[in-house]
Each structure stands twice: as structure tokens, then as C-alpha cells.
C-alpha positions in Angstrom: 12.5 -18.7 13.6 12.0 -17.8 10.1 14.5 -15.3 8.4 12.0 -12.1 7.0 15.4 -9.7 6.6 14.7 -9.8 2.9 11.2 -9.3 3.0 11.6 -6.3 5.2 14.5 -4.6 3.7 11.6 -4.4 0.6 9.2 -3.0 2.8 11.7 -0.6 3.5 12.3 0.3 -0.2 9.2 0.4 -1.2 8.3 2.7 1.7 11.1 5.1 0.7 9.9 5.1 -2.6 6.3 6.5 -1.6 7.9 9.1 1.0 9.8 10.1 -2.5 7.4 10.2 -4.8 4.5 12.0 -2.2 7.5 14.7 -1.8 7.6 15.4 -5.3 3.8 15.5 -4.9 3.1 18.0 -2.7 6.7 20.0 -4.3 5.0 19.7 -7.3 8.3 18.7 -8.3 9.3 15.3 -10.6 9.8 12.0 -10.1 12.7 10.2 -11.4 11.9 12.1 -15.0 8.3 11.9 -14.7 5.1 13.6 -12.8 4.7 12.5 -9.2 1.3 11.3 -10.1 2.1 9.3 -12.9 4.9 7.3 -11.1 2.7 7.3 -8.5 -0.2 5.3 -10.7 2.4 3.2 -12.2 4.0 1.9 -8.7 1.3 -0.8 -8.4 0.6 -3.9 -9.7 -2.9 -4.2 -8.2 -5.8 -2.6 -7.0 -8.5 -4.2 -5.2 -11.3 -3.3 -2.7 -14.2 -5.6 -0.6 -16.6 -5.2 1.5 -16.9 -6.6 4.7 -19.8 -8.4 6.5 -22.6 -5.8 8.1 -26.0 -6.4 9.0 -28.2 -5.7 6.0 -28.8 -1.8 5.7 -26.3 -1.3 9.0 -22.9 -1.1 6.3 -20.5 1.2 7.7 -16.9 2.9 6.9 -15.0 -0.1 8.1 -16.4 -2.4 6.0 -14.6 -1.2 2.7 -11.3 -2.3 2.5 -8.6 -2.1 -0.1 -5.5 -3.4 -0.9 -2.6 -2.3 -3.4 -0.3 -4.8 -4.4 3.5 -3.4 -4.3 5.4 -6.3 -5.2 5.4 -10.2 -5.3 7.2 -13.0 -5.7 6.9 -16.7 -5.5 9.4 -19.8 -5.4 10.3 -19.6 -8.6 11.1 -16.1 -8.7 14.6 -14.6 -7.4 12.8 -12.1 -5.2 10.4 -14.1 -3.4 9.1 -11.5 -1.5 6.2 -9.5 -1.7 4.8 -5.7 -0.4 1.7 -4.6 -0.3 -0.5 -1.6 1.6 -4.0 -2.6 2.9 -6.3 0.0 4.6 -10.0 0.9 5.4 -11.9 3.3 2.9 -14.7 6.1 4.2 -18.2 6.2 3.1 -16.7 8.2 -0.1 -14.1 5.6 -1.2 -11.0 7.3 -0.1 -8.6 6.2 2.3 -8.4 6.8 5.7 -6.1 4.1 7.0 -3.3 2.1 5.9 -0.8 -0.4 6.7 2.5 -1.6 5.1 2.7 -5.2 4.9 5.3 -7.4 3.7 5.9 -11.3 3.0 8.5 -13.9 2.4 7.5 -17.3 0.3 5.5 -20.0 3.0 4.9 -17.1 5.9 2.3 -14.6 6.7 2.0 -11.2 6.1 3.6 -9.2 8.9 2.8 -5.5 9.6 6.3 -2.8 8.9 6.3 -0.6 11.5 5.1 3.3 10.6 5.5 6.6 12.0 2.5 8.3 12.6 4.1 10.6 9.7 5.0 7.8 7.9 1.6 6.3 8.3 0.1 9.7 7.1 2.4 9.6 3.6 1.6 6.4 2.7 -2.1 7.7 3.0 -1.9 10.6 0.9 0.4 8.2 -1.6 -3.2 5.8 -1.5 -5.3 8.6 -2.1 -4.0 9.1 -5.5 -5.8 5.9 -6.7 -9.8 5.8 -7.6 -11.5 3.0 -5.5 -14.9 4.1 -6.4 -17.8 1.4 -7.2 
């Protein structure tokens, strides 16, 4: 059985981090010294969407999906875990879905567990990003 307490006690973090920082959002409070949606912008290392396969003319909501990169690591690096959120995007490039994932160095990504509250927070934290085309 491999050990993924590391990996998941940075899931944790980094979640705690976005319930913070969406808090000071909608408080319209700051963040660690700064404005919510700056700390918000500079929490990421990544940004990417794709779109998935569709019949030609048939493309529909669930085939853009993106992916923010929270944190990474490799085997050279102390911190050899990695966080990320992936999600679907609607028909007007926001998000409507996402999911916390985390990763240890040599295994897959595995889903953290979110509250439907949780789930909704990490949504709004997305939703501060630009994924148009």
C-alpha cells in the first residue's frame, strides 16, 4: 500500500488556503497583507484548458476542461508532492465543476474528498481565473 499522508495533508493546506482567501473575497476583506484577488491570481503555478473529443459541430459544455496547477514536486525536490484542481468549463468558459486532486512522486492522482460547500468554494476560488479562448 503506498503511503499518500504527505500528499494529502497538502491537499488539505492548500484547500484551507482557498476557503481563506474566497472568505476574504466575498468580506471584501484582505489576504495575508494583500487583495483577495491578487493572492488569489498569484496561488497558481499553471493554467491550462482542452477540449475534449465531440462529433464535429455536436461540441458541448463537457468537453472544456481545465486544470490549475497548485503545487508540484518531483524526486529531486524535498516536497515531492503535488496539488492541483481540475474541473469542467460551460459554453462561456467559466467553471462549473471542480475537483481537488493530489499526488505523491510514482502514483496517480487521487481525488480529496469535498463538501458540497467545500466543492462550491473551490468553484468560486476558480472563477477568479480567465479561461477564455
Amino acid at each position: 500500500m503506498l503511503d499518500t499522508e504527505r500528499a494529502e495533508s497538502q491537499a488539505k493546506a492548500k484547500l484551507q488556503s482557498i476557503m481563506d482567501m474566497v472568505k476574504c473575497l466575498e468580506a471584501d476583506e484582505d489576504y495575508e497583507g494583500q487583495w483577495p484577488t491578487e493572492a488569489i491570481d498569484r496561488s497558481i503555478l499553471s493554467l491550462e484548458i482542452r477540449f475534449g473529443w465531440h462529433v464535429p459541430g455536436k461540441q458541448s459544455e463537457a468537453d472544456k476542461e481545465y486544470l490549475l496547477l497548485l503545487s508540484w514536486g518531483g524526486p529531486a525536490s524535498p516536497n515531492a508532492t503535488a496539488v492541483r484542481i481540475v474541473g469542467n468549463l460551460n459554453i462561456d468558459d467559466d467553471p462549473y465543476t471542480a475537483r481537488l486532486q493530489y499526488q505523491d512522486w510514482g502514483i496517480s492522482w487521487i481525488d480529496y474528498p469535498l463538501s458540497k460547500t467545500q466543492e462550491d468554494t473551490v468553484i468560486t476560488y476558480c472563477q477568479q481565473f480567465y479561461f477564455g479562448s
